[in-house]
N, C-alpha and C positions, 0 to 999 in steps of 0.2 A: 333839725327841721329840713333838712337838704337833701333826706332818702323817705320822701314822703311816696305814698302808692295808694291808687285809687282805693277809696274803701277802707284807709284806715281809719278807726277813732281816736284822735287826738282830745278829746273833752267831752267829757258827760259830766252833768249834775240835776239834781230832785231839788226842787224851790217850792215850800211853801208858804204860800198868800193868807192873807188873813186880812178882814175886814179895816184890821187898824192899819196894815201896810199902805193899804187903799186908799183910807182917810189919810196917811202918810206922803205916799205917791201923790195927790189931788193938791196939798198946798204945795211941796216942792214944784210942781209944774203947772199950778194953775188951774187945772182940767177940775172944777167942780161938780160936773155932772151931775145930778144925784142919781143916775142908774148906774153909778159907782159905790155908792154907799146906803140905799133907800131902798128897800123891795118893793114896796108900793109904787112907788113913782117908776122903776123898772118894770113892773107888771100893768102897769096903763098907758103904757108905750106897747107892751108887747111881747116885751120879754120874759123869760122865765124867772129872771132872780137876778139879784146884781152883778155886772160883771166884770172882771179886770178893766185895765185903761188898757186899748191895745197898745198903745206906744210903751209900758210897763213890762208886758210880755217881749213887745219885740226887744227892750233894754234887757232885760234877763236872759233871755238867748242869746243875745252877742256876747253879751259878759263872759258867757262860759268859757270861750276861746280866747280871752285877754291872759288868765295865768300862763297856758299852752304856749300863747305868742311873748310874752314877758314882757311885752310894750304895747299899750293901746294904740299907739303910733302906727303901727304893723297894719292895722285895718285900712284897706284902699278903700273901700264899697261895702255898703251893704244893703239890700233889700228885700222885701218879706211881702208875701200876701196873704193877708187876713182873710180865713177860711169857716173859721166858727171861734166863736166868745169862748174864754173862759169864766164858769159862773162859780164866784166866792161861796161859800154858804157859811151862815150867820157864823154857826159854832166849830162845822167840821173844817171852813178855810176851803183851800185850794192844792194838791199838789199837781205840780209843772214840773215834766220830765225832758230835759232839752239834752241832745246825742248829735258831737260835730262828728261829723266824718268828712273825708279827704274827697272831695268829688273831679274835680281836674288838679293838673298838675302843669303849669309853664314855666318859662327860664325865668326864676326870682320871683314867683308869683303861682298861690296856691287860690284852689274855692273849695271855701270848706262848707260844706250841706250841714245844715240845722234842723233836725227834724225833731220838733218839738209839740210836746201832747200832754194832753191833759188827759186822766184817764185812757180809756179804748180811742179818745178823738182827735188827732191830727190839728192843729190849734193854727200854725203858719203855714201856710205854701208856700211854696219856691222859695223859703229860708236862704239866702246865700249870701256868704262872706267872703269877700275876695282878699288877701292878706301877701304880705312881700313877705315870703321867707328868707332872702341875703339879705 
């Protein structure tokens, strides 16, 4: 972890979501929504369909870099700006494609860029994890 270089990929992984994750996700944290699990009640709000919790997505991008770091400890920081939904659908689900790479590098201390999509769409902005690598 100590001859890290801009740009490299340390962790990738493909997640997919499903309606029941969802309903899964909402009682482990409370967030009942129902434009979490309802397409009706998402579609008279505005939306096109139901859609992830973001706090859900932003938990499954950080995860990706926990195996790489060996210790969730490792995490200093992390923040992310929600750009567009991810929307479940009933049968087909969701696939979430989340790619760390190395974006700076300081003494003991790395930021690893998350750039993570759903499809062709960019899901978080400025994804970033800042992590002690000694």
């Amino acid at each position: 972890m100590t001859d890290l270089q801009i740009g490299d990929v340390v962790a990738e992984r493909d997640v997919h979501l499903t309606r029941e994750a969802l309903v899964r996700y909402a009682g482990a944290s409370g967030d009942f929504n129902p434009i979490h699990y309802r397409d009706d009640i998402a579609q008279r709000v505005g939306l096109p369909g139901v859609l992830a919790h973001g706090m859900l997505t932003m938990g499954l991008a950080v995860e990706t870099v926990v195996p790489w770091l060996g210790d969730a400890g490792r995490i200093l920081e992390y923040g992310v700006r929600f750009t567009r939904p991810v929307l479940v659908d009933a049968e087909d689900g969701a696939d979430v494609h989340v790619v760390a790479a190395v974006g700076a590098v300081s003494d003991g201390e790395a930021r690893i860029d998350l750039t993570v999509t759903f499809g062709e769409t960019t899901v978080l902005g400025k994804a970033q994890v800042r992590v002690r690598t000694a």
